[in-house]
C-alpha positions in Angstrom: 140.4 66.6 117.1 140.9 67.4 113.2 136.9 67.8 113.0 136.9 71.4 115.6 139.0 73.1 113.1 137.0 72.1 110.1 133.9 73.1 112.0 135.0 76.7 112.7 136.4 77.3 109.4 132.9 76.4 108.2 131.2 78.4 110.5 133.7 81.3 109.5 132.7 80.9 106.4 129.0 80.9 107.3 129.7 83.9 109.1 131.6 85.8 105.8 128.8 85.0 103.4 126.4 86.5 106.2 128.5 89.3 106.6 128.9 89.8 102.6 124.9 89.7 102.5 124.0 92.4 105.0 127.2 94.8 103.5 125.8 94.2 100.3 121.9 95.1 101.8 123.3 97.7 103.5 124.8 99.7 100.7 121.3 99.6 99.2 119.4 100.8 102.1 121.4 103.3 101.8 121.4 104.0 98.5 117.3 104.6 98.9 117.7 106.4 102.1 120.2 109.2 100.3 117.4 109.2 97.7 114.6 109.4 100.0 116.1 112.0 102.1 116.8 114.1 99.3 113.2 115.2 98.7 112.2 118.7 99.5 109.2 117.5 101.8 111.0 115.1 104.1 111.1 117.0 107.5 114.6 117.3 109.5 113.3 115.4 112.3 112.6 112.1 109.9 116.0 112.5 108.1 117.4 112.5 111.6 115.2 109.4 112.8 116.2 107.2 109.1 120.0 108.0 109.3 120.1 106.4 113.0 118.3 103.2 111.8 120.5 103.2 109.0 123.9 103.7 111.2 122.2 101.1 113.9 122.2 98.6 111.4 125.8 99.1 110.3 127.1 99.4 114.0 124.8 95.9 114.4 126.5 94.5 111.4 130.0 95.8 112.7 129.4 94.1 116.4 128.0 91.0 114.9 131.1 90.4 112.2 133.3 91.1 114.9 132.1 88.4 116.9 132.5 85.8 114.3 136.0 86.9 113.8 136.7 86.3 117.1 134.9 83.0 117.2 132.4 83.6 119.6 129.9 81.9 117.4 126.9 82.1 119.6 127.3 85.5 120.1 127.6 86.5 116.6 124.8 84.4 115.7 122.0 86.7 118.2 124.1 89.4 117.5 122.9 88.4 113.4 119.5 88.0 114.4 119.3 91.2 116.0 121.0 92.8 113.0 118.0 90.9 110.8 115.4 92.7 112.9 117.0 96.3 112.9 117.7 95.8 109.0 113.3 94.6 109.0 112.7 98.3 110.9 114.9 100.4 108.2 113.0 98.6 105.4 109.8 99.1 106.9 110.7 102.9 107.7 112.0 103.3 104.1 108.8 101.7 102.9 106.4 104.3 105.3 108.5 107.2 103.9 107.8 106.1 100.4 104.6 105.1 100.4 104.1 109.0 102.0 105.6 110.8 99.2 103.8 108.8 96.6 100.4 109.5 98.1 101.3 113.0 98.2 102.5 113.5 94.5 99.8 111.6 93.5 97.5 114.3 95.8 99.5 117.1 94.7 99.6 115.7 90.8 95.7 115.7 90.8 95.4 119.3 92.7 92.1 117.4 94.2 91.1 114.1 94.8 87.4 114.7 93.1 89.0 114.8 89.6 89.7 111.3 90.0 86.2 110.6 91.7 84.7 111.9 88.8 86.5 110.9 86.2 85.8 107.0 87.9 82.4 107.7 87.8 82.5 108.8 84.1 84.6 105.1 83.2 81.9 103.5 84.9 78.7 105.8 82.9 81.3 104.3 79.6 81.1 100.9 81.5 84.9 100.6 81.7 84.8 99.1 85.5 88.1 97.8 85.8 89.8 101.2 85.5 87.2 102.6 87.3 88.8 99.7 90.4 91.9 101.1 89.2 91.3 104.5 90.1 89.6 104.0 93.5 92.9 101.7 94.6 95.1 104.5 93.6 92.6 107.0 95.8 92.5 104.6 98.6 96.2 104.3 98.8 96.6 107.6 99.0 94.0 107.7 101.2 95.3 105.7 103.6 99.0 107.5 103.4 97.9 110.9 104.1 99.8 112.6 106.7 98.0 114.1 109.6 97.8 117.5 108.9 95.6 116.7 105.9 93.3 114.9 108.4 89.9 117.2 107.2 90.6 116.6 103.7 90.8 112.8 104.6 87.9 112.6 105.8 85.6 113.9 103.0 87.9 111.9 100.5 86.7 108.8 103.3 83.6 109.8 102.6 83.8 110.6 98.8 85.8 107.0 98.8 82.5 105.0 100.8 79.9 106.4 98.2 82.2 105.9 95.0 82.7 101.7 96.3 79.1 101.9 96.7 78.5 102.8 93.3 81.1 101.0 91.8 79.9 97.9 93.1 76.8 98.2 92.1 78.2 99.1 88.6 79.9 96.0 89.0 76.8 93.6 89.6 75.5 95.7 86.2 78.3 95.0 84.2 78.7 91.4 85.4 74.8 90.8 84.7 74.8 92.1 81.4 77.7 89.7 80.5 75.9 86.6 81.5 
């Protein structure tokens, strides 16, 4: 009889640190969405679709805490679990939106793609192949963060980006045979 109390007020307190965790990931996801959001090129319709996920997974966190409050332990436990995977999906979304903006300053820093083509191609004439690798990773991530509406410009850089692997690869091999 003296164990049930013990073993709610542990799983209360189970509950609080959980709760403590997700206000505490919370107030950082939303500290990079405000940031995020902030940017000039971020379109009304995706501010509106990243400030529901974020207020999903504070109403999740608010319906789950509640739960354990009341001691309906089973429920707040799924009710956690779904707040984990709606807390996963405004990560990932924050993470997409990112990833977007970087591969478009990076696009926009450049003013075009084939300054950085060529200036790989002219570290790997000075046989400097490793920021030659550098530079086609940074042109592949943006490549493959583009937004749609640069589709056609994608496409050359996809095939700018095939002959430039080609070549560094083989300026590779050349590099690695002249050092044994």
């Amino acid at each position: 009889h003296a164990a049930e109390p013990f073993s709610r007020i542990l799983s209360t307190g189970e509950f609080g640190v959980l709760k403590q965790t997700y206000l505490s990931l919370i107030a950082r996801l939303k500290s990079v969405h405000d940031t995020l959001i902030n940017k000039a090129d971020v379109s009304p319709q995706k501010k509106a679709q990243l400030n529901d996920v974020i207020s999903s997974t504070e109403q999740y966190l608010e319906v789950a805490s509640g739960q354990a409050a009341e001691g309906s332990f089973d429920q707040a436990s799924a009710s956690y679990s779904n707040l984990y995977k709606q807390a996963r999906a405004a990560i990932d979304e924050l993470n997409k939106l990112y990833a977007q903006m970087v591969a478009i300053h990076a696009m926009e820093e450049t003013k075009d793609y084939k300054d950085l083509i060529a200036k790989a191609y002219e570290l790997m004439s000075e046989g400097k192949v490793e920021d030659a690798n550098e530079l086609y990773n940074r042109l592949r991530f943006a490549h493959e963060n583009l937004d749609k509406e640069f589709n056609e410009r994608k496409h050359q850089m996809e095939d700018d980006l095939v002959k430039l692997n080609k070549d560094l690869a083989r300026s590779v091999d050349q590099a690695n045979m002249q050092k044994l």
